[in-house]
C-alpha positions as CSV (number, residue, x, y, z in Angstrom):
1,X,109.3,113.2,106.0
2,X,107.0,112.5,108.8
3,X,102.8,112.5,108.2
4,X,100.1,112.8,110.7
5,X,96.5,111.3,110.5
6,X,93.7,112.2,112.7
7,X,91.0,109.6,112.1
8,X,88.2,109.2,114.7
9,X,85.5,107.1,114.3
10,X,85.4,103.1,114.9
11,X,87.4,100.1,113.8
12,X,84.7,100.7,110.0
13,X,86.1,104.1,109.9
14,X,89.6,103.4,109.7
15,X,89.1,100.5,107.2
16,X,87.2,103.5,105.2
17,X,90.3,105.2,105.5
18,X,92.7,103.0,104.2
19,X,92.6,104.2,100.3
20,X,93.5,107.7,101.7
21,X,96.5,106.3,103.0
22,X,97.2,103.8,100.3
23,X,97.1,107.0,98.0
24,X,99.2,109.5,100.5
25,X,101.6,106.4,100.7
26,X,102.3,106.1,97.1
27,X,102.6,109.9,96.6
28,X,105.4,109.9,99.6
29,X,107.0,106.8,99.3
30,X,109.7,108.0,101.5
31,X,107.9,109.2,104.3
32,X,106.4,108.0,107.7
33,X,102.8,107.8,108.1
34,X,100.9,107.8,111.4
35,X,97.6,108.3,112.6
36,X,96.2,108.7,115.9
37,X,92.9,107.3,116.5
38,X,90.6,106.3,119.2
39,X,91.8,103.1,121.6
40,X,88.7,101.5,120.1
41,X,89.9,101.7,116.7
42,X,93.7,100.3,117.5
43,X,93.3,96.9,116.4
44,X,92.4,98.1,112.6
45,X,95.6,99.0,111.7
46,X,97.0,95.0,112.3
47,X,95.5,94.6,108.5
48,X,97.2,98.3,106.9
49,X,100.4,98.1,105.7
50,X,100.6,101.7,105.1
51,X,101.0,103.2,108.8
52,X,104.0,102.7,110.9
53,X,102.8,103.9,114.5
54,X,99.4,104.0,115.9
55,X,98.7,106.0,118.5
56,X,95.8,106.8,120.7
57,X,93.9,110.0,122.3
58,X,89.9,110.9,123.2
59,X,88.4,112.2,120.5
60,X,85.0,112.4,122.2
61,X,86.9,113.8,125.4
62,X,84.4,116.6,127.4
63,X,88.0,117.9,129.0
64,X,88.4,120.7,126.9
65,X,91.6,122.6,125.3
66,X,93.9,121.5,128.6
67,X,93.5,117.7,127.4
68,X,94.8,118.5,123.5
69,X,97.6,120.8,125.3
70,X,98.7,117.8,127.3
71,X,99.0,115.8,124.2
72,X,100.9,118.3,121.8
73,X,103.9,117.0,123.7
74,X,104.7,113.9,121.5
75,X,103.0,115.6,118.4
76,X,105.4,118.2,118.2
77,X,108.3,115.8,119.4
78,X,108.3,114.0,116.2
79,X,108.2,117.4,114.0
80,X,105.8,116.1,111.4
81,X,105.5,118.4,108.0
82,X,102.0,117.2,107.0
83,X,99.1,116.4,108.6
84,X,95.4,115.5,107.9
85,X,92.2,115.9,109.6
86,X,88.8,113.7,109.6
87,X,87.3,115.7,112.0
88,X,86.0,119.2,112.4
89,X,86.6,120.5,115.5
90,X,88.4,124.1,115.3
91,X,90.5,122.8,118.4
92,X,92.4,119.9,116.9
93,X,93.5,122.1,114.2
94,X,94.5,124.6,116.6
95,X,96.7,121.8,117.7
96,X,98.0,121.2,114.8
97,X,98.6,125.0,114.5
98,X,100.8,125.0,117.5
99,X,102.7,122.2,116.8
100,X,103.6,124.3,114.0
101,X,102.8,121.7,110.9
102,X,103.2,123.2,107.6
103,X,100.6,121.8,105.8
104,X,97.3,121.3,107.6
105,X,94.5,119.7,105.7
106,X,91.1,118.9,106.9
107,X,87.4,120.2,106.4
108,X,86.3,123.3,107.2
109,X,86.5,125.1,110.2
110,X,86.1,128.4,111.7
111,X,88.7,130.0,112.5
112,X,90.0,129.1,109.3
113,X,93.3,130.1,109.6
114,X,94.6,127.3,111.7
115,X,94.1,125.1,108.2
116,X,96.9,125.5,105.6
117,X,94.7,124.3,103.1
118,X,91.0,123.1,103.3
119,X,88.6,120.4,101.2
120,X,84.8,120.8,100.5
121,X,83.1,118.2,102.8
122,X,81.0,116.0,100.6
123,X,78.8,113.7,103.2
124,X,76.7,112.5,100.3
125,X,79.5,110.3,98.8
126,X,80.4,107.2,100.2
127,X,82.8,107.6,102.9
128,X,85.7,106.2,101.7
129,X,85.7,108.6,98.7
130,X,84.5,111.0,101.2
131,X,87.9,110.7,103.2
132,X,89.9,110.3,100.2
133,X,88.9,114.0,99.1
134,X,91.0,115.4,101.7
135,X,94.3,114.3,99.3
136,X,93.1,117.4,97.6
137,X,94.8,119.4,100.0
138,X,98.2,118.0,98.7
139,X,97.2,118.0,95.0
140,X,97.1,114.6,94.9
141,X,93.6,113.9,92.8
142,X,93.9,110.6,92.3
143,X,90.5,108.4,91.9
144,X,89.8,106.6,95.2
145,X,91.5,103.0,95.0
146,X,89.1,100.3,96.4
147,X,89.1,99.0,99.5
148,X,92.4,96.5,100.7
149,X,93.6,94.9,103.7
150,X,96.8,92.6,104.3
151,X,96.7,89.4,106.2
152,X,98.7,88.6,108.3
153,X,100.1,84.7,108.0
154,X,99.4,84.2,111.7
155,X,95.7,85.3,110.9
156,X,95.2,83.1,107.9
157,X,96.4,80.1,109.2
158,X,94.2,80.7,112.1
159,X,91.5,80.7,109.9
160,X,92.4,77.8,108.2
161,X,92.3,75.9,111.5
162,X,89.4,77.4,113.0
163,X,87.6,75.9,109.4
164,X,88.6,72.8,110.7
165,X,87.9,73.1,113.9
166,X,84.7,73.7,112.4
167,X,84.6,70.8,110.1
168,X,84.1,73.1,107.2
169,X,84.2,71.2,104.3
170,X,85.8,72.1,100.5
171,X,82.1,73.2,99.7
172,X,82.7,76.6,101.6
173,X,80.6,77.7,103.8
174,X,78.3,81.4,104.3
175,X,79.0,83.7,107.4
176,X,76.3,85.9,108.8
177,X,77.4,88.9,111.2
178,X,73.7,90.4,112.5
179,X,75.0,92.4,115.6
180,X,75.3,96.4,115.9
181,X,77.9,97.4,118.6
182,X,76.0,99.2,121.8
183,X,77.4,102.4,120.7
184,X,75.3,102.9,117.6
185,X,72.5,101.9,119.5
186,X,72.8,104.6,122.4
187,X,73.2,107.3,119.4
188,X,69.7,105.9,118.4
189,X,70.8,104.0,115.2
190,X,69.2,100.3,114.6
191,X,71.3,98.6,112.5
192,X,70.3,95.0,114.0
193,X,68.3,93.7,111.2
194,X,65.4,91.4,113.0
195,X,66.4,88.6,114.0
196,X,63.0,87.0,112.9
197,X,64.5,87.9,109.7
198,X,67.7,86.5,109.8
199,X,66.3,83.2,111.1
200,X,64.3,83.0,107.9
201,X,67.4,83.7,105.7
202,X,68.9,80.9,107.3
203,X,66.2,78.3,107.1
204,X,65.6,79.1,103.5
205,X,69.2,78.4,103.4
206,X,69.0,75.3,104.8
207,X,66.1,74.0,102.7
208,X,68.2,74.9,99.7
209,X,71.3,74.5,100.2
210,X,71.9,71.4,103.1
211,X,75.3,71.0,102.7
212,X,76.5,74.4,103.1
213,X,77.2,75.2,106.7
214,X,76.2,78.2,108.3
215,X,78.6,79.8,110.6
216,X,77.6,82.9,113.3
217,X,80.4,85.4,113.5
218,X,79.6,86.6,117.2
219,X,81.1,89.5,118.6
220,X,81.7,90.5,122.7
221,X,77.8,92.2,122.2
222,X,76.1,89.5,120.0
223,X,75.4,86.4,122.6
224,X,71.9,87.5,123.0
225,X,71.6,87.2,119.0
226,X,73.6,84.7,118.9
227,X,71.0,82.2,121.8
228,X,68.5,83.5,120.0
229,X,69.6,82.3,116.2
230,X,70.9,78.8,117.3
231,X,67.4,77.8,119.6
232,X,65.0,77.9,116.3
233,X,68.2,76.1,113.9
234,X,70.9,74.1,116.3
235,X,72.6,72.9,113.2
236,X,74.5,76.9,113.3
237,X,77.8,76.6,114.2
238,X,79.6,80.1,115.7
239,X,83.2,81.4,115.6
240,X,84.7,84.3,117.7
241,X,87.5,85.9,115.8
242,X,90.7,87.4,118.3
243,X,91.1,90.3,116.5
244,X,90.2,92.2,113.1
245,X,93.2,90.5,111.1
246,X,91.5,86.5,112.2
247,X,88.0,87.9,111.6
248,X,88.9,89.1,107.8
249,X,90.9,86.3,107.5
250,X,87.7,84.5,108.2
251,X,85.6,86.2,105.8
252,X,88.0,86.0,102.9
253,X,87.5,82.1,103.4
254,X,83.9,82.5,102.7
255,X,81.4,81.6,99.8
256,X,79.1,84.3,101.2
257,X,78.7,87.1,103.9
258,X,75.0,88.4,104.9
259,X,75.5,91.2,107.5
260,X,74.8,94.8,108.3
261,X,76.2,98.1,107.9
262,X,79.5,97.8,110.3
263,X,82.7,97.3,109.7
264,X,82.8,93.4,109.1
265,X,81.4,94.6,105.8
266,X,83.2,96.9,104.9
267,X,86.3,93.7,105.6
268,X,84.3,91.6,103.8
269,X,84.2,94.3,100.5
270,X,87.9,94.6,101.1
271,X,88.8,90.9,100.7
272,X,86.9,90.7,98.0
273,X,84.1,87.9,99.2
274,X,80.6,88.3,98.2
275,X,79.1,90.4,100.6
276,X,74.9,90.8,100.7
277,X,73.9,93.4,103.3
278,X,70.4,94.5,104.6
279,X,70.8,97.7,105.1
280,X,68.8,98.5,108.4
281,X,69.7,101.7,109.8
282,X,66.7,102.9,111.3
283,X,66.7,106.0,113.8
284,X,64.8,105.6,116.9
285,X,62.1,108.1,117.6
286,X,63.3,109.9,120.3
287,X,62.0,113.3,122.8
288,X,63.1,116.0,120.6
289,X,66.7,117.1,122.1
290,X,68.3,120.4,122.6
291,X,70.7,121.4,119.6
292,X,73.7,119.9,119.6
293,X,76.9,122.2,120.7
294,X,79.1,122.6,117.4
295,X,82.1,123.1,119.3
296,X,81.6,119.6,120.3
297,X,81.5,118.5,117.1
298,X,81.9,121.2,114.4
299,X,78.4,120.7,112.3
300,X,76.0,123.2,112.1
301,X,72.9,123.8,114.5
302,X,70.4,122.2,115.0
303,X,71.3,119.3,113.8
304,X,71.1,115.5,115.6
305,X,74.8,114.3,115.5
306,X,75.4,110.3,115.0
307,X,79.1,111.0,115.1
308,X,79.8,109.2,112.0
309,X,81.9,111.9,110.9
310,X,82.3,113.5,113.9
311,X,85.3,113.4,116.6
């Protein structure tokens, strides 16, 4: 048996996916599971164990009905019997429709028909449990396992060495992750908690706590935070993790990890470390904009879409 999973949404999504397919995997132990996701979201699936092939395609494409056409090819090619759907736009189930899938589960859509079976979207839940609804569609109805990832070895003894590259200590040490990716900021969502703030967590932390070292996690968008965090308390050291398997490898090694809503936290609840977040989310007051275009992204009008559960 073959299985399909359409998850878009960033690398936090997919790791908010994962007790789905921990849950589909134990309830079709024989089957293959993939999922296609956005490029940006690839490098999640290096700490699943639950998904053999990964593959990629546009959710947030502006191309129309030609682009999901060109990609039924290697959809159908692989003949899968079930497959789920994060999103709700009526033309990815369509696709799934013409690849002739038995079961199709997802949320709502009109037309309804090209859903074999549909699940109550319940956006005031946390997301994992959110995501883990759509099991209903098999009659699976399970309780949502927590949140897991797998190291790899590679990434753990990378971590291990990048501690002593560090010269972290047996005493542990706290990492604080502050940065927002510049997506969430163009869809007018602050999540950057101030980094007057953050300097005072730290120095409180030093007073305190001497000993403990402080390490920065800093991302491809976080050197700005990063200048400004280490010019009021040099004694911060910083670490730049490859990928997502060395950054939770990272966290797992921690006392402590202060950080925002993204999806080092949601890594840091999964390895189980002590995780303190200031939640910051604030939505920039903005010109009033036109309605969004629910075929674009299958919510009701007029509503102003962040995309976090939207293809």
């Amino acid at each position: 048996m073959r299985i399909l999973a359409l998850v878009p949404g960033g690398i936090g999504d997919q790791i908010l996916f994962f007790p789905t397919l921990e849950d589909l995997a134990r309830a079709y132990p024989q089957a293959g599971i993939d999922v296609i996701v956005e490029p940006r979201s690839k490098g999640a699936y290096r700490v699943c164990p639950y998904v053999r092939d990964v593959l990629t395609f546009d959710f947030k494409a502006r191309n129309g009905m030609p682009t999901h056409l060109n990609s039924s090819a290697f959809i159908r090619d692989r003949e899968y019997e079930i497959a789920l759907t994060l999103g709700q736009r009526w033309t990815v189930s369509l696709l799934l429709w013409l690849n002739g899938i038995p079961e199709r589960v997802g949320y709502p859509v009109k037309p309804a028909w090209f859903l074999s079976n549909s699940v109550p979207l319940k956006p005031e839940q946390y997301a994992a449990h959110m995501y883990h609804d759509l099991l209903q569609g098999l009659g699976i109805n399970t309780a949502c396992p927590p949140l897991k990832v797998v190291l790899p070895k590679a990434d753990i003894q990378w971590a291990e060495a990048e501690q002593q590259r560090l010269e972290i200590k047996d005493s542990g040490y706290v990492l604080i992750h502050g940065g927002a990716s510049q997506l969430s900021q163009e869809k007018g969502i602050d999540k950057i908690y101030p980094v007057s703030q953050w300097q005072k967590i730290v120095a409180d932390f030093q007073q305190k706590q001497p000993d403990l070292p402080i390490v920065l996690l800093q991302g491809p968008e976080d050197s700005q935070w990063i200048a400004q965090m280490t010019a009021t308390a040099p004694g911060l050291k910083t670490s730049s993790p490859g990928d997502i398997g060395k950054l939770a490898a990272l966290i797992a090694g921690a006392n402590l990890m202060l950080c925002t809503d993204s999806a080092p936290m949601h890594l840091s609840i999964a390895v189980g470390t002590y995780t303190i977040a200031p939640l910051w989310p604030h939505r920039r007051q903005k010109t009033p904009s036109p309605p969004v275009d629910p075929s674009l992204c299958g919510r009701p009008v007029p509503h102003r879409c962040d995309r976090r559960h939207c293809p």
